[in-house]
Steps between C-alpha positions, in 0.01 A plus 500: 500500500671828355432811707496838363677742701216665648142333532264744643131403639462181699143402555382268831535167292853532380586650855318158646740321307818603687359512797390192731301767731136506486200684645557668739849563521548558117595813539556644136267620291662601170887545366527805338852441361728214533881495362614134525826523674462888663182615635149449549193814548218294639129611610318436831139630578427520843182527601242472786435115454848412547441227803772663755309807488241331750773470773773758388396749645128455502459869609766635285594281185849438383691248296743273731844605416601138472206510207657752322786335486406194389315686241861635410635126503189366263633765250850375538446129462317578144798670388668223614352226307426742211914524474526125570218462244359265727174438568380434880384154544474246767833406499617829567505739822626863575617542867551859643912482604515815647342834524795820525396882564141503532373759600096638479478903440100546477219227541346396226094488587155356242485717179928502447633370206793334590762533194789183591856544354736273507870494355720165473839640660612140525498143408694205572426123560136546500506789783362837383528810622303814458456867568166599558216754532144533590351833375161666524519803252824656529493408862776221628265278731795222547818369365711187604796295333321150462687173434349197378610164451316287163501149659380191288332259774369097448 
């Protein structure tokens, strides 16, 4: 499978074939742009439904920060196996290997659209690492250097 240098809008169904994750912690929506081997511009609606909005914080709701940045790491692992031109299957796992820098600057709340980057700084040996970003507008709502480990399991 040839790849052109930059593919640009990712519906749900070719998103649901790099990912394992389902309902409801698939948590992209779109990919805006994708550059196999560099970087990835990925979409995330949040809205009102979301199920952790009933307990976090009932009174006040806001996206868990550990949400967000799996959000970041769902973006990564489809660049991943985009570069790989791999497919996810059930032979096939991504494992988080270590989150660097995070850091949340505003919350993200029902109505953001979360815009996902994600730029392949790294990889060796099936370990990945990435720089990235979780934006709402022109506002930085998170950003963490994610590594991941593509495992194949029996």
């Amino acid at each position: 499978m040839q790849l052109s240098p930059k593919e640009i809008d990712m519906d749900i169904k070719e998103i649901l074939q790099h990912l394992p994750h389902r309902y409801p912690f698939l948590l992209l929506d779109r990919v805006l742009e994708i550059e196999p081997g560099k970087r990835i511009l990925a979409l995330k609606n949040v809205t009102y439904n979301e199920p952790f909005f009933a307990g976090h914080f009932p009174h006040l709701p806001v996206m868990p920060g550990v949400l967000i940045i799996e959000a970041m790491a769902q973006a990564a692992a489809v660049l991943a196996f985009r570069t790989a031109e791999r497919k996810q299957d059930d032979k096939t796992v991504v494992y988080f290997a270590g989150i660097d820098h995070a850091r949340f600057k505003r919350p993200v709340v029902p109505g953001d659209q979360l815009l996902l980057r994600a730029e392949l700084t790294r990889s060796v040996r099936g370990i990945w690492k990435f720089a990235t970003q979780a934006k709402v507008g022109d506002a930085l709502a998170a950003e963490a250097d994610l590594m991941c480990a593509v495992r194949d399991i029996e």
